[in-house]
SEPALO-547674 format. One record per residue (C-alpha): residue number from 0; residue in three letters; z, x, y. Coordinates in pm, 1 decimal. Example, Ala and Ser with C-alpha at 12.3 -4.5 7.8 and 13.67 -1.06 7.14 Angstrom:
residues 2
{node 0; Ala; {780.0; 1230.0; -450.0}}
{node 1; Ser; {714.0; 1367.0; -106.0}}
END
This chain:
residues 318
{node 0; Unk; {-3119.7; -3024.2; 16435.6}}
{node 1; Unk; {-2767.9; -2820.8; 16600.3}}
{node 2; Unk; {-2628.3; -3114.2; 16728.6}}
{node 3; Unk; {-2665.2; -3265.1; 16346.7}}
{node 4; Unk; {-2552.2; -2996.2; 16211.8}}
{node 5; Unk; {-2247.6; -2957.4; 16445.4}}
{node 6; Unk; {-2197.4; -3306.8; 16312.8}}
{node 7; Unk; {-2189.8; -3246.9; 15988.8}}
{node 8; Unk; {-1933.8; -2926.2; 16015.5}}
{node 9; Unk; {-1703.4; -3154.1; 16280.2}}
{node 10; Unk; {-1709.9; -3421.7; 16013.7}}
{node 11; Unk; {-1560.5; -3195.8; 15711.1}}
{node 12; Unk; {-1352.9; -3021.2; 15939.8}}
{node 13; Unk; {-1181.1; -3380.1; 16080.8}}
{node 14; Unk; {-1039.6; -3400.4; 15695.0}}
{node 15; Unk; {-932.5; -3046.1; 15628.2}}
{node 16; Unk; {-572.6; -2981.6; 15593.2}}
{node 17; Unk; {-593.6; -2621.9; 15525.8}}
{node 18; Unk; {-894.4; -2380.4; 15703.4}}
{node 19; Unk; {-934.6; -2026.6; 15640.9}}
{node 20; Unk; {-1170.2; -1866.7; 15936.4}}
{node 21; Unk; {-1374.9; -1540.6; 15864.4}}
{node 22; Unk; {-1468.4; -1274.6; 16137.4}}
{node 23; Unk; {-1710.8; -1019.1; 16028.7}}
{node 24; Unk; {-1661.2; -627.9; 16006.6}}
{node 25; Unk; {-1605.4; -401.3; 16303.4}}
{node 26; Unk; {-1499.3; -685.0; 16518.9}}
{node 27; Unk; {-1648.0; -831.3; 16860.4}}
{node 28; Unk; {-1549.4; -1039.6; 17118.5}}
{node 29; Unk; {-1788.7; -1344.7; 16997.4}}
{node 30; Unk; {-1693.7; -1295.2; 16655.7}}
{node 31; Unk; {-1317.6; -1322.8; 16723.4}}
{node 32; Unk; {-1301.9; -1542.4; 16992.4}}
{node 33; Unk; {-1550.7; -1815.1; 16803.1}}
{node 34; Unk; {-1259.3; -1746.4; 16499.0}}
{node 35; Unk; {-957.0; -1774.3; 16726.7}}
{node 36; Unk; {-1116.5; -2091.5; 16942.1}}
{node 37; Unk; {-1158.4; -2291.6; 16620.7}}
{node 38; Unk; {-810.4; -2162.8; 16516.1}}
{node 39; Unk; {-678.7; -2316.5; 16839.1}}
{node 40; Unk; {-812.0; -2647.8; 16813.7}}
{node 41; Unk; {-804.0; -2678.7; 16416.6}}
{node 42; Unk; {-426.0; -2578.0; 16408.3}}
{node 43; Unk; {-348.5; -2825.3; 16738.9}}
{node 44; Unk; {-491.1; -3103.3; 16475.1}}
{node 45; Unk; {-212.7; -2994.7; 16224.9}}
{node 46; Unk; {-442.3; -2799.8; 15999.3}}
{node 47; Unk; {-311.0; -2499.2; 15856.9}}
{node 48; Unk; {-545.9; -2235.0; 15972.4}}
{node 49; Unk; {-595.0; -1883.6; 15865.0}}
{node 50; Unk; {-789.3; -1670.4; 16097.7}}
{node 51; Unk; {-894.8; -1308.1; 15944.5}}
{node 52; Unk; {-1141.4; -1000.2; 15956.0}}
{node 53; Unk; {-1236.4; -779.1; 15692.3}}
{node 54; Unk; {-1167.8; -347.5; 15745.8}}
{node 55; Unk; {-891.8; -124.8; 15798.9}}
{node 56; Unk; {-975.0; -98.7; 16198.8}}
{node 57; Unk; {-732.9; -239.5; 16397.4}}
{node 58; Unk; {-777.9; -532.1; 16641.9}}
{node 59; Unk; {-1016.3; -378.2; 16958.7}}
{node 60; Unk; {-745.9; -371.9; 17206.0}}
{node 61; Unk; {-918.1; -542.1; 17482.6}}
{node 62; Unk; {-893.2; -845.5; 17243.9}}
{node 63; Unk; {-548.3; -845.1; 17136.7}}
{node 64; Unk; {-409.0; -1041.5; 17362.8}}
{node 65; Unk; {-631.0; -1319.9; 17330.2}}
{node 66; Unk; {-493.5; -1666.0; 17292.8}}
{node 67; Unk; {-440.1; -1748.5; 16966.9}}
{node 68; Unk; {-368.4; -1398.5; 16788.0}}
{node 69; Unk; {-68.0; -1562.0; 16616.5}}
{node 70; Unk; {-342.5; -1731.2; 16378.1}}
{node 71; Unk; {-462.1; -1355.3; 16305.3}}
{node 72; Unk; {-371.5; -1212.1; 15942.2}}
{node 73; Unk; {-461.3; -948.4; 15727.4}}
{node 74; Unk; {-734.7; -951.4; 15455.4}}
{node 75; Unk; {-484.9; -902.1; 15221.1}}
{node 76; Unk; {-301.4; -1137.3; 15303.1}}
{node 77; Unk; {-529.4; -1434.3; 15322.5}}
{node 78; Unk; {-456.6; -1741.8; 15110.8}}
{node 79; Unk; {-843.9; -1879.6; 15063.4}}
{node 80; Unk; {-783.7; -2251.9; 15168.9}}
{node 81; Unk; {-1078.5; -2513.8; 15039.9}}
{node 82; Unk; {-1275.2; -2504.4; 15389.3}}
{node 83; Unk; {-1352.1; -2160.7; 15468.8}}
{node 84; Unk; {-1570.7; -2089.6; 15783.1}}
{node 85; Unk; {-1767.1; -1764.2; 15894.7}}
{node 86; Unk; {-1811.0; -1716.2; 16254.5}}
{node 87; Unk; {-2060.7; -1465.2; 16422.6}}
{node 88; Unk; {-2157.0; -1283.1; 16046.7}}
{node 89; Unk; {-2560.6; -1246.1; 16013.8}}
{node 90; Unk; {-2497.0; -1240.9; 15636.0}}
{node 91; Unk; {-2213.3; -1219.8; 15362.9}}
{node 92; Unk; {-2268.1; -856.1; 15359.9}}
{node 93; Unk; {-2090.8; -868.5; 15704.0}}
{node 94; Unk; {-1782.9; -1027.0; 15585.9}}
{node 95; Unk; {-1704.7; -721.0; 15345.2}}
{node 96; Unk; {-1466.1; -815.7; 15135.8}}
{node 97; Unk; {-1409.2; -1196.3; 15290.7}}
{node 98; Unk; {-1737.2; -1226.8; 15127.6}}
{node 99; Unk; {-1534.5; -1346.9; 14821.0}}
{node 100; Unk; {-1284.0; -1568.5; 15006.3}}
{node 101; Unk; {-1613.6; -1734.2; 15144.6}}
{node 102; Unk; {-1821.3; -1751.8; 14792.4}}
{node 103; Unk; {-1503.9; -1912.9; 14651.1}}
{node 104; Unk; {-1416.6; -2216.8; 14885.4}}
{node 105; Unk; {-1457.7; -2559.1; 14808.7}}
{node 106; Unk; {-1727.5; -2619.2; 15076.4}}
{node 107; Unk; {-1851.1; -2317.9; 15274.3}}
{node 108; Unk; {-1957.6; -2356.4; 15667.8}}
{node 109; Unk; {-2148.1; -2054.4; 15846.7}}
{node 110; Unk; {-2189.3; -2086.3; 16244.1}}
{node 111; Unk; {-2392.8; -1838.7; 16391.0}}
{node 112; Unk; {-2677.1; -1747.1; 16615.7}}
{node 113; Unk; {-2823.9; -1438.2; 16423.1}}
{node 114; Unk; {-3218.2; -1463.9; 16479.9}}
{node 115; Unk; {-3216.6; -1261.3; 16072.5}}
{node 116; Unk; {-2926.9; -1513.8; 15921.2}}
{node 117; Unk; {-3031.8; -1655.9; 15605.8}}
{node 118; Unk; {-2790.7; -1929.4; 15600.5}}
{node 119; Unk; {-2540.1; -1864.5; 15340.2}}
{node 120; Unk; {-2307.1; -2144.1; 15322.2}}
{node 121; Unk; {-2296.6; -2477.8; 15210.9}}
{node 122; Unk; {-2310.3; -2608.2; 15582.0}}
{node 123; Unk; {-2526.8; -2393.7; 15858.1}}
{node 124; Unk; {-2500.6; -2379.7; 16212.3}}
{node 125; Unk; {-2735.1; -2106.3; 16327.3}}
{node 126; Unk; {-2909.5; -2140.3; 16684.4}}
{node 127; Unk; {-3071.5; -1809.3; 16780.7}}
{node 128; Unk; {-3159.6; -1950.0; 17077.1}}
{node 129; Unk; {-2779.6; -1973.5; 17137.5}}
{node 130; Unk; {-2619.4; -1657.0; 17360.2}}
{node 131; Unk; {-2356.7; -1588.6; 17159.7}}
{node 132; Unk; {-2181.4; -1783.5; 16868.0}}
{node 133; Unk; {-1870.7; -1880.8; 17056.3}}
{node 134; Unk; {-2114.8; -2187.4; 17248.9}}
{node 135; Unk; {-2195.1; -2328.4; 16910.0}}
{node 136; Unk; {-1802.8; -2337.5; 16838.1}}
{node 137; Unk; {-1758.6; -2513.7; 17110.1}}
{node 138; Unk; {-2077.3; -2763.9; 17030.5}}
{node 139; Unk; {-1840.7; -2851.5; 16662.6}}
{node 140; Unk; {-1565.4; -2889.4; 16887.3}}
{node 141; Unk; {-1732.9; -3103.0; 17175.2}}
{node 142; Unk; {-1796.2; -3290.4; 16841.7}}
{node 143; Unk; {-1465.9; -3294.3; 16679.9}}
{node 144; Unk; {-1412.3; -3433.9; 17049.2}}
{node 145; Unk; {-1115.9; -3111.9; 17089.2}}
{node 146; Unk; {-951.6; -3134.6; 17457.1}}
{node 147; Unk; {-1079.0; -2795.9; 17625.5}}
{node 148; Unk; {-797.3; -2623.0; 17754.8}}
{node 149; Unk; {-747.1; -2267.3; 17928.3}}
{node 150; Unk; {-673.3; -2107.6; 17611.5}}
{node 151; Unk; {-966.7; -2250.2; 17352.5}}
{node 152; Unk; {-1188.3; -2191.8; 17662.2}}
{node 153; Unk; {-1078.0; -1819.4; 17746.7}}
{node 154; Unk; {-1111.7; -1742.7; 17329.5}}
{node 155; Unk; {-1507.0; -1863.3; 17412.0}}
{node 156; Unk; {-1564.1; -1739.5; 17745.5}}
{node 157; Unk; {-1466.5; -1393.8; 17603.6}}
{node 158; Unk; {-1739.1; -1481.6; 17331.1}}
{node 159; Unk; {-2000.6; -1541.7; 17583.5}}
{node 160; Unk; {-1955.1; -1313.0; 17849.4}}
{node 161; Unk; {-1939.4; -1003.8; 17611.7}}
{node 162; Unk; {-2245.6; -1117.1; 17421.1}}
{node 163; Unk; {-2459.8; -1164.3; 17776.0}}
{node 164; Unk; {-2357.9; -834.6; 17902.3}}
{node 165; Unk; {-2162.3; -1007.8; 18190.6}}
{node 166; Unk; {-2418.1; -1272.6; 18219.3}}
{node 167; Unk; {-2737.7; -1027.3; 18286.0}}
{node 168; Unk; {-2921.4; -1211.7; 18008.1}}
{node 169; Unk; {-2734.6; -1512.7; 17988.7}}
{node 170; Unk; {-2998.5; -1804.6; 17985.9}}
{node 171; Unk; {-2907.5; -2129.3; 18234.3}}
{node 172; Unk; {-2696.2; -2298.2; 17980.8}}
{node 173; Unk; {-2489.9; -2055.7; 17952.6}}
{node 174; Unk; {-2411.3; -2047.3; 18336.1}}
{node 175; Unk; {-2354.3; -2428.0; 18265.9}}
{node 176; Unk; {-2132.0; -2342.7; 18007.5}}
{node 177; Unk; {-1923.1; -2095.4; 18177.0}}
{node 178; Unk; {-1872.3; -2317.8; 18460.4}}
{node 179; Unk; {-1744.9; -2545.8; 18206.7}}
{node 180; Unk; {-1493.0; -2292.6; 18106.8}}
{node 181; Unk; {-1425.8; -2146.9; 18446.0}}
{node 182; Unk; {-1302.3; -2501.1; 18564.2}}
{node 183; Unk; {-1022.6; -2503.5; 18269.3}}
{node 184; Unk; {-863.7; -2247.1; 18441.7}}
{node 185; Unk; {-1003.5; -1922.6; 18240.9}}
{node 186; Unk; {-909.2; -1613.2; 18438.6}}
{node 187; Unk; {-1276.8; -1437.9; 18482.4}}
{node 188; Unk; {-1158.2; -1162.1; 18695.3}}
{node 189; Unk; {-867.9; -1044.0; 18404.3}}
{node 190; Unk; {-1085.3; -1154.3; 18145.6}}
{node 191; Unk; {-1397.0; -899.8; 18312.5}}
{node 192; Unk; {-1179.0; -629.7; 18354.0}}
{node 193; Unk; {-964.9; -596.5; 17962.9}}
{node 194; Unk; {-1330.8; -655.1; 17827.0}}
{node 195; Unk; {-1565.6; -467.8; 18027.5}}
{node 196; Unk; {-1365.0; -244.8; 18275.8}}
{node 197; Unk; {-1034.3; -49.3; 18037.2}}
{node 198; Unk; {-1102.2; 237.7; 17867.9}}
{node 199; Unk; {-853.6; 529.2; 17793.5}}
{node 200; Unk; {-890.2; 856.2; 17959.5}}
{node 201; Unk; {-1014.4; 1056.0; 17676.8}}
{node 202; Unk; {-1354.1; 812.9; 17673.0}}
{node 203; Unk; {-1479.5; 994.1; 18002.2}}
{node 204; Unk; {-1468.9; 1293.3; 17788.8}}
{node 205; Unk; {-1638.9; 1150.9; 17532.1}}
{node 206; Unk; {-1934.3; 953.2; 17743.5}}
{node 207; Unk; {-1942.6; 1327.5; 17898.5}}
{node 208; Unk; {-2066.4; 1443.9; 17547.4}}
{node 209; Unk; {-2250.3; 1177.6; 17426.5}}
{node 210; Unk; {-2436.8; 1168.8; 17778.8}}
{node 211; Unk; {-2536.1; 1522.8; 17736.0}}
{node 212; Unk; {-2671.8; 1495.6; 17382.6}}
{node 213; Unk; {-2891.6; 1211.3; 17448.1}}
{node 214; Unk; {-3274.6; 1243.2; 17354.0}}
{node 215; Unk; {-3585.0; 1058.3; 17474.6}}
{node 216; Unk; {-3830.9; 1029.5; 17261.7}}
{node 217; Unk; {-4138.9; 872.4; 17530.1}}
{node 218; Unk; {-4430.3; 802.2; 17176.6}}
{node 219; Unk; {-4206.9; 617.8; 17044.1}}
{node 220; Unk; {-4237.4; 190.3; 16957.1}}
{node 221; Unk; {-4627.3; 283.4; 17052.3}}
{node 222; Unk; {-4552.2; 440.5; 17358.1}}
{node 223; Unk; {-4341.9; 221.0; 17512.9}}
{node 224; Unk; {-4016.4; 501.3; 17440.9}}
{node 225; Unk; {-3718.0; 544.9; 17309.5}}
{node 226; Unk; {-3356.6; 706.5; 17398.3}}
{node 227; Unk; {-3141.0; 772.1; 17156.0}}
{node 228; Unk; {-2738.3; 895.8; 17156.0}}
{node 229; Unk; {-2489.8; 1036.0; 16874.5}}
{node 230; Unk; {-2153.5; 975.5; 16883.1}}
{node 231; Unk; {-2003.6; 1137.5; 16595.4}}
{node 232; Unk; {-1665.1; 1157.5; 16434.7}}
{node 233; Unk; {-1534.1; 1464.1; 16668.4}}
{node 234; Unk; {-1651.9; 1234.0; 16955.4}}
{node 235; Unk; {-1452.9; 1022.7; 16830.3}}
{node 236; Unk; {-1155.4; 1176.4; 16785.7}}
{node 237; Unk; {-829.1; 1027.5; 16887.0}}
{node 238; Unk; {-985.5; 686.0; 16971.3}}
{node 239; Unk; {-1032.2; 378.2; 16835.9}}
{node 240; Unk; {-1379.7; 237.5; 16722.8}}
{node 241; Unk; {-1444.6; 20.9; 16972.8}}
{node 242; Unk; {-1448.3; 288.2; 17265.7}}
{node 243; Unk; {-1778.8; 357.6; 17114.0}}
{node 244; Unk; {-1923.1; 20.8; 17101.9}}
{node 245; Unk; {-1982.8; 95.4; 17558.8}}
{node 246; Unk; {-2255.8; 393.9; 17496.9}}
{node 247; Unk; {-2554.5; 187.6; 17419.9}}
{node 248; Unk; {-2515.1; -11.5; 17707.8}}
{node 249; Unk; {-2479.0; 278.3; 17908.0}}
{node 250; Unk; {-2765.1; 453.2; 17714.0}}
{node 251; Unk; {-3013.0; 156.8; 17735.6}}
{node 252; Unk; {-3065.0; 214.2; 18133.5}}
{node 253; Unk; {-3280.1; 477.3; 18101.0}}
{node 254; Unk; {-3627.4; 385.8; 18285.3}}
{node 255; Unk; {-3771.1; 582.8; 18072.8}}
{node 256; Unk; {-3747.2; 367.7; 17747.2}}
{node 257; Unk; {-3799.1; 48.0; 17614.5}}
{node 258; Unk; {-3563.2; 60.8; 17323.7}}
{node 259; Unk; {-3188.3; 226.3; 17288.2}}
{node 260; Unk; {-3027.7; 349.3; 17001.6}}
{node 261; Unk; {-2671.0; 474.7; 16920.4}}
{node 262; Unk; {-2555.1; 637.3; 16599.2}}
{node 263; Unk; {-2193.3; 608.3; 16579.8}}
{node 264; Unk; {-2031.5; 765.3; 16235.5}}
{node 265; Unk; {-1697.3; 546.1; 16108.4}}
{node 266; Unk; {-1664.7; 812.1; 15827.1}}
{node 267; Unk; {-1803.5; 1124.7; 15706.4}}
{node 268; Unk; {-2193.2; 1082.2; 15696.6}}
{node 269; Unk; {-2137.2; 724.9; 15747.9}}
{node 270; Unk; {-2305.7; 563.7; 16060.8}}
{node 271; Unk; {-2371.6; 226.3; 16219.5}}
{node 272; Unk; {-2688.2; 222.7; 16433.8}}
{node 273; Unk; {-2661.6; -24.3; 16731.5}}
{node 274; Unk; {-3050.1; -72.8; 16879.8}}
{node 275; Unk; {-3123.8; -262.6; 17185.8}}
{node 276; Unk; {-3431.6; -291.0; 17357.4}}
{node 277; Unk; {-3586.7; -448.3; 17760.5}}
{node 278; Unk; {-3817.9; -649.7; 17717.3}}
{node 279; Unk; {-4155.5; -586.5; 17432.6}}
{node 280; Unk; {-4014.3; -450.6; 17122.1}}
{node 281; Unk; {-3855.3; -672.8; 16849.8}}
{node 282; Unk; {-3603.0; -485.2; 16682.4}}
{node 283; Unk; {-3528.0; -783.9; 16405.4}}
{node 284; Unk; {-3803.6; -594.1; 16180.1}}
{node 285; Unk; {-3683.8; -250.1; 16249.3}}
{node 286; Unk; {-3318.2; -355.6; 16157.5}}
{node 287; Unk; {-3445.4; -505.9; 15908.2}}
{node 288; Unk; {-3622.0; -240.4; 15766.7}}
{node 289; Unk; {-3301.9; -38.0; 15741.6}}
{node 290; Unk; {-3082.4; -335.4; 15558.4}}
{node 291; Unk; {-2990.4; -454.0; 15912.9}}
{node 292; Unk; {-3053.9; -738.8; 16126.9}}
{node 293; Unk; {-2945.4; -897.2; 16428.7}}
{node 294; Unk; {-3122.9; -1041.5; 16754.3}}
{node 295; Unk; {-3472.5; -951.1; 16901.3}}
{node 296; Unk; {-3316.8; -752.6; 17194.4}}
{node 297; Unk; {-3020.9; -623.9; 16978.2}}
{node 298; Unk; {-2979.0; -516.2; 16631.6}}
{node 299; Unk; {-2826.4; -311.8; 16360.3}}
{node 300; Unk; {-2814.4; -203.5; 16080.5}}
{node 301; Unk; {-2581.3; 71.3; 15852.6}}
{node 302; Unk; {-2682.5; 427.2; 15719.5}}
{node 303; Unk; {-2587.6; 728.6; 15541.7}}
{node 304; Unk; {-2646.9; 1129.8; 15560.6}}
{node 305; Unk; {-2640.3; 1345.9; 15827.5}}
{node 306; Unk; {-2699.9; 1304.2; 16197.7}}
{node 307; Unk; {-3039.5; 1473.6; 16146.6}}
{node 308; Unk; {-3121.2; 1246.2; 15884.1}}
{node 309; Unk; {-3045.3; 918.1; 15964.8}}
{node 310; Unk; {-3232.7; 1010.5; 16320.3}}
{node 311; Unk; {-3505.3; 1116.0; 16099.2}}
{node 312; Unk; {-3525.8; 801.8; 15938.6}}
{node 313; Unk; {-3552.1; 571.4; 16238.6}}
{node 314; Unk; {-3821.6; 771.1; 16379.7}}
{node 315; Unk; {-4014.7; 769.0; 16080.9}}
{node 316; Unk; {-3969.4; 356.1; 16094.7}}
{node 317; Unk; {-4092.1; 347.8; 16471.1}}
END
C-alpha cells in the first residue's frame, strides 16, 4: 500500500512546475528536514519550490543551518503553487494557518507517519510503522528515482535520528536506512552534536528548575506511574522554544514511571503537553482525549488555564 502510494505522489510530483511544501507548527527536525529534503530534490528538477512553517517562532537553531534553508520563507510570504505538500503534520490543525494554503491547492499530498492522522489530502502517505516522516520522503524520492546526495541525505538523517532519540528506538530499517545516508557522506558526529548536544548556558538553569519541580504520581495509568514536569513562561525566559522541547526526554528516565509528561506554556495560560511513555501505555487515546494525537509512545496535545489546571485535567483523564 506505501510503496503505491509513494507512487502515486512521485507521479504528480514528476509534472509539477511549481511546489509549495508545508511544515507544521512549533517545528522539528523530521518535520523540516522531510520539507527541506523534498525542497532539495524538487528544486534540482527545476521546480519552483516553496518550503514554509506556520508561527511567529523562529527557526530552532540547531536546524538552521541545514541544507537547503534558502528554500525556507515566511508564511506570509508564501505564493500557494497548485501542488502543495504537508510533511510530518498529524492533521490540518497542525499547519495553523498553512491549513488554507493546503485546503486551496489544486491537488493536495500529506506524507506522514502519525499513528492518529486522518488523512487529509487528496494523496496520503501515512506509515505509522515508519520512524519518522523523513524515511517516507525519501521512499517518494527513491521513486521519483532523485540521486541521494550529502545534502538531501543530511536534511533526512536529521529527520530520523531526532525522531529515534539517537537511534534508541529506531527499528532495523532504520539502521538500514541510516547506513544508506551515512555512506553519502552525512556528517553524524556534527549532525549529533547541533541536534542533540548545544544548548545555551541559561538552559542548565532552567533544567535546574524544571528538575526540581518534577512530580511522580506512582497510581497513575493503573499503577504503572507517572512523572510529570512544568516548564513555564519564567522558565522560559530569555530562550527560545525549542530549549524546552529536551525536558521530557530527560524527564522520561525516571524508573519510577511508565509515562512522562511536560507542560510547556508558549503564552500566558497557554501550554503544549508533550507525553511519552516505556513500554504498556498507549498515549494515542489520552492525546486524543485532550484534542491531541500523535504516536503510541509519544503524543500531544494543546491546553489552556493554569498550571494547576491543565495538570488537573490530565490526571483526571489517567
Amino acid at each position: 500500500m506505501n510503496a503505491s502510494a509513494s507512487a502515486a505522489i512521485a507521479a504528480e510530483l514528476a509534472t509539477a512546475s511549481a511546489v509549495t511544501i508545508c511544515c507544521h507548527v512549533r517545528p522539528d527536525a523530521d518535520t523540516i528536514g522531510s520539507g527541506l529534503a523534498l525542497g532539495l530534490a524538487l528544486d534540482r528538477r527545476g521546480v519552483d519550490v516553496e518550503v514554509s512553517y506556520p508561527g511567529a517562532e523562529q527557526l530552532p537553531a540547531s536546524l538552521g543551518g541545514l541544507p537547503g534553508s534558502k528554500l525556507l520563507c515566511s508564511p506570509n510570504q508564501v505564493i500557494g503553487h497548485p501542488v502543495v505538500v504537508s510533511v510530518d503534520a498529524a492533521n490540518l490543525e497542525r499547519l495553523d494557518s498553512l491549513g488554507a494554503v493546503f485546503s486551496a491547492a489544486d491537488t493536495s499530498i500529506t506524507i506522514d507517519h502519525h499513528a492518529s492522522n486522518p488523512g487529509f489530502g487528496d494523496l496520503d502517505l501515512i506509515d505509522p510503522a515508519a520512524d519518522c516522516t523523513s524515511v517516507l520522503v525519501l521512499d517518494v524520492l527513491d521513486e521519483l528515482g532523485v540521486e541521494l546526495d550529502a545534502d538531501i541525505a543530511t536534511c533526512i538523517y536529521a529527520g530520523l535520528t531526532t525522531d529515534t532519540g539517537s537511534f534508541r528506538w529506531a527499528r532495523p530499517q532504520s539502521f538500514r536506512i541510516a547506513a544508506r545516508l551515512l555512506e553519502t557522506g552525512v556528517d553524524a558526529r556534527k549532525w549529533s552534536r547541533i541536534l542533540f548536544d548545544s544548548h545555551p548556558f541559561e538552559w542548565f538553569a532552567m533544567m535546574s528548575d524544571v528538575l526540581a519541580s518534577a512530580k511522580l504520581v506512582p497510581s497513575a495509568c493503573n499503577g504503572e506511574g507517572l512523572v510529570y514536569a512544568i516548564v513555564d513562561q519564567r522558565a522560559l525566559a530569555g530562550m527560545s522554544w525549542e530549549e524546552s522541547e529536551s525536558v521530557v526526554d530527560t524527564i522520561r528516565t525516571a524508573r519510577d514511571a511508565e509515562v512522562a509528561a511536560v507542560f510547556k506554556e508558549s503564552a500566558p495560560g497557554v501550554w503544549t503537553v508533550s507525553l511519552r511513555s516505556k513500554d504498556v501505555v498507549d498515549l494515542v487515546p489520552i492525546a486524543r482525549a485532550h484534542g491531541g494525537g500523535g504516536h503510541r509512545q509519544a503524543s500531544g496535545y494543546s491546553d489552556t488555564g493554569t498550571a494547576d489546571e491543565v495538570v488537573a485535567r490530565l490526571l483526571e483523564s489517567l
